[in-house]
N, C-alpha and C positions, 0 to 999 in steps of 0.2 A: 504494500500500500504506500510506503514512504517514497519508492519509486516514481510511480505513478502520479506523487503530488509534483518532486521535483522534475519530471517530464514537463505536466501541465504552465508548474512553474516560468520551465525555459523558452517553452512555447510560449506564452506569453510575452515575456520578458523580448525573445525576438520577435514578435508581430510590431511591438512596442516602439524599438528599434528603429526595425523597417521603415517606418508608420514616419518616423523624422530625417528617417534618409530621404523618403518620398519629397517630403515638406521641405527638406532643403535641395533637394535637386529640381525639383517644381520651379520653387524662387529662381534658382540660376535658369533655367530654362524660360522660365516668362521673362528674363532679363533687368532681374529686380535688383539694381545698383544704388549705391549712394555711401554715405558717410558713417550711416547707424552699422549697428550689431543689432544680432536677433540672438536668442538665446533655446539651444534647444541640448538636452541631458546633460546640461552643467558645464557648457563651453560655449564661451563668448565668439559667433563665425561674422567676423568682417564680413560686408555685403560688397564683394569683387569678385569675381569671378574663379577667381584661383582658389580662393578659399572657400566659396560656395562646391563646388567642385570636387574639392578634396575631402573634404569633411562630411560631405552627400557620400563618397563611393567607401569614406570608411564605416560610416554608420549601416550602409548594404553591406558589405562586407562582413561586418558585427553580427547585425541580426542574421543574416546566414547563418551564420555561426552557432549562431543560439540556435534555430528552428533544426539544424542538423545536430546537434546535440545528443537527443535524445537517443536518435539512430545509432550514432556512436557508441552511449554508452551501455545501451540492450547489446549490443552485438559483443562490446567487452565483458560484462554479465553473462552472456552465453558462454563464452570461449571459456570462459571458469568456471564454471558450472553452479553458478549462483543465479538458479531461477527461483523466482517466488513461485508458491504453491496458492493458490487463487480456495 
């Protein structure tokens, strides 16, 4: 069962993710420039290109990360033979 929560967990946690990588790659793509910062998971991203940019493809990157997670760590569970019994 505790599995199962921190699956739910990760899955979550990367939809989350995702969901600000979208938002900041959106803005660079509508071509939203100027002098402000927008603030998305606790990092201040200049509004220029470069950093819109960069900070969009690692927050994709991220939430990947998390939403493969789970898969990962079932298959490592397996391979040792640490299955729950339902």
């Amino acid at each position: 069962m505790k599995w199962k929560i921190i699956n739910v967990l990760l899955l979550a946690l990367g939809g989350y993710v995702l969901y600000n990588a979208y938002d900041v790659l959106a803005g660079f793509l509508a071509g939203v420039r100027g002098t402000v910062v927008i603030y998305r998971l606790g990092f201040e991203i200049p509004l220029n290109d470069q950093s819109l940019l960069g900070y969009g493809l690692f927050f994709a990157v991220l939430g990947a990360l998390f939403l493969l997670a789970p898969i990962f760590v079932n298959r490592l569970r397996v391979r040792r033979g640490v299955v729950e019994k339902v």
